[in-house]
C-alpha positions in Angstrom: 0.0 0.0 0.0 1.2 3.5 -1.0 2.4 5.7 2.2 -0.4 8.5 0.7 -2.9 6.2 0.6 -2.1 4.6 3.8 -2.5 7.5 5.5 -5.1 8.9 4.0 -7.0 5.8 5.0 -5.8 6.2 8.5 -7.1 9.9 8.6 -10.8 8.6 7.5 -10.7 5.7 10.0 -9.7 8.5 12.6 -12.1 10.7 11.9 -14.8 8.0 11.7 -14.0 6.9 15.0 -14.2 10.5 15.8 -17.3 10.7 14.9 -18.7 7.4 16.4 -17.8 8.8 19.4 -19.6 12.8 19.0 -22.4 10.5 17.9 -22.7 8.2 21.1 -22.2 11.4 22.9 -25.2 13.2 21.5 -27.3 9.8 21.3 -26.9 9.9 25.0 -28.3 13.7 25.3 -31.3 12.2 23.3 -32.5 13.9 20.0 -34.9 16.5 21.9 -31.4 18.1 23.0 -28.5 19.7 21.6 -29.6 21.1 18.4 -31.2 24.4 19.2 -28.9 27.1 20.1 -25.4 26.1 21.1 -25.8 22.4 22.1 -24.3 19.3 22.9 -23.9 18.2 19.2 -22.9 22.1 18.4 -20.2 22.2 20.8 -18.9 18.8 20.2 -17.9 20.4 16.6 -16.6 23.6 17.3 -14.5 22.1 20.1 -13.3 19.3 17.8 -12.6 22.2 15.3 -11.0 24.4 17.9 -7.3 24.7 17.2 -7.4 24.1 13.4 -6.4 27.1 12.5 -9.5 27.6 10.2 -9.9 30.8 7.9 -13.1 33.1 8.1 -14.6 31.8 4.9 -14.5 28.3 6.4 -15.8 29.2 9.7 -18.4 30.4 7.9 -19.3 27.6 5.5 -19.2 25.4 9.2 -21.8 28.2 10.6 -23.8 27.5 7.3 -23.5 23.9 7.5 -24.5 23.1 11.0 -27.2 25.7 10.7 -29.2 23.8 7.5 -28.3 20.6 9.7 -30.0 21.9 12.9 -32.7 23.2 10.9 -33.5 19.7 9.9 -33.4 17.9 13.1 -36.1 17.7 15.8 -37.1 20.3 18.2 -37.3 20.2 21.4 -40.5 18.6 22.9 -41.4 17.1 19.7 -40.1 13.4 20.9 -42.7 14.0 24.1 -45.6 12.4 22.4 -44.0 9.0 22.0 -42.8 9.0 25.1 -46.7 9.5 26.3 -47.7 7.3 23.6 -44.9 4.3 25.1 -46.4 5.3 28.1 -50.5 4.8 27.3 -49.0 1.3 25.8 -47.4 0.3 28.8 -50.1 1.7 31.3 -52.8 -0.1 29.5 -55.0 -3.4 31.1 -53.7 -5.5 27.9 -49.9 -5.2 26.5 -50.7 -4.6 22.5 -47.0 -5.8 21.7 -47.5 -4.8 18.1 -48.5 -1.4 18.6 -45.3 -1.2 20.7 -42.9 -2.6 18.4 -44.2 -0.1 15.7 -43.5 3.0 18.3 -40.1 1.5 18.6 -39.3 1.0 15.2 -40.5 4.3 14.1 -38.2 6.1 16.7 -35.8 3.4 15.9 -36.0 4.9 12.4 -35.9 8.4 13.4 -32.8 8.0 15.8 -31.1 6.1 12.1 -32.5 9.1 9.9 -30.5 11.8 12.8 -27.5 9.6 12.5 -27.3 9.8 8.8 -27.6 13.5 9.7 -24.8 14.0 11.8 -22.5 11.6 9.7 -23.7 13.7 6.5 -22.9 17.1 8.7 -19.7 15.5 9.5 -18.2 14.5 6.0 -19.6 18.2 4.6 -17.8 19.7 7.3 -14.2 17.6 6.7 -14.6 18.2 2.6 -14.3 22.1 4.2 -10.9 21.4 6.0 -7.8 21.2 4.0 -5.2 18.1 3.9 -2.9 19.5 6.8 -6.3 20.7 9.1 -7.5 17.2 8.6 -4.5 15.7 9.8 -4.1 18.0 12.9 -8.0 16.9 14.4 -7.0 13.4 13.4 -4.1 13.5 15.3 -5.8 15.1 17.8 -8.6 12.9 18.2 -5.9 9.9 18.2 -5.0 11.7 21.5 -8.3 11.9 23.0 -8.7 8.2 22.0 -6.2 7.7 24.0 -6.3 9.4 26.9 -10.3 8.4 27.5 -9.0 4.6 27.0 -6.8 5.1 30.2 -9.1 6.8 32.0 -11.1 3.6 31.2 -9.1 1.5 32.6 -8.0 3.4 35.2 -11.9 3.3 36.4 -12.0 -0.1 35.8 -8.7 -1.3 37.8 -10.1 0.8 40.6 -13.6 -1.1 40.7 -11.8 -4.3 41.0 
């Protein structure tokens, strides 16, 4: 394998991983959260961006960017009514098990659809970097890879 294309591959699988990680983050805020304003998901960029040196004119095709993504994602309160549906389901005198599963599926589909989102957001965002920025954040998530895997096991060694 060429050296070029070696690394190139190793700067996608980086930033990948990169993302996997933003993405559980947010998941874990929920998808009522985080994408008015300056959330979760908006901070997790710009602080993953921070230190990249980036001109004006790409700072503002990020702004752009996130902007028509959060214009396309939920807003706040409008995951509620499952919940109360899940809720009805669950409190009724008979469990309708199908009725359940299609709730589940359809948020199931909808937490796949804001995935596909925020991986889209995330690969508009890196076609906006240039080679050497792109190496920098992978490098620097590579770091933070690392340094959350010790304090991993750190926790870990100490709970046994």
């Amino acid at each position: 394998m060429r050296k070029d294309t070696m690394k190139h591959s190793t700067v996608i699988a980086l930033l990948f991983s990169g993302l996997v990680t933003a993405t559980s983050i947010s998941s874990f805020a929920g998808p009522e959260r985080g994408h008015q304003g300056q959330g979760p998901a908006a901070v997790l960029h710009m602080k993953a961006l921070k230190g990249l040196d980036l001109t004006d004119a790409q700072k503002d095709q990020i702004k752009t960017l996130m902007e028509q993504h959060r214009a396309t994602m939920p807003k706040r309160g409008e995951a509620k009514p499952d919940m109360d549906q899940l809720k009805a389901l669950v409190q009724a005198d008979t469990f309708d098990e199908a009725a359940v599963r299609a709730l589940l599926e359809s948020k199931q589909k909808d937490r796949l659809d804001h995935e596909v989102a925020r991986a889209k957001l995330q690969f508009e965002i890196n076609q906006v970097l240039t080679v050497e920025q792109k190496a920098k954040q992978a490098e620097r998530q590579q770091k933070w890879q690392e340094k959350a895997k010790a304090k991993a096991e750190a926790r870990a060694e100490a709970k046994s």
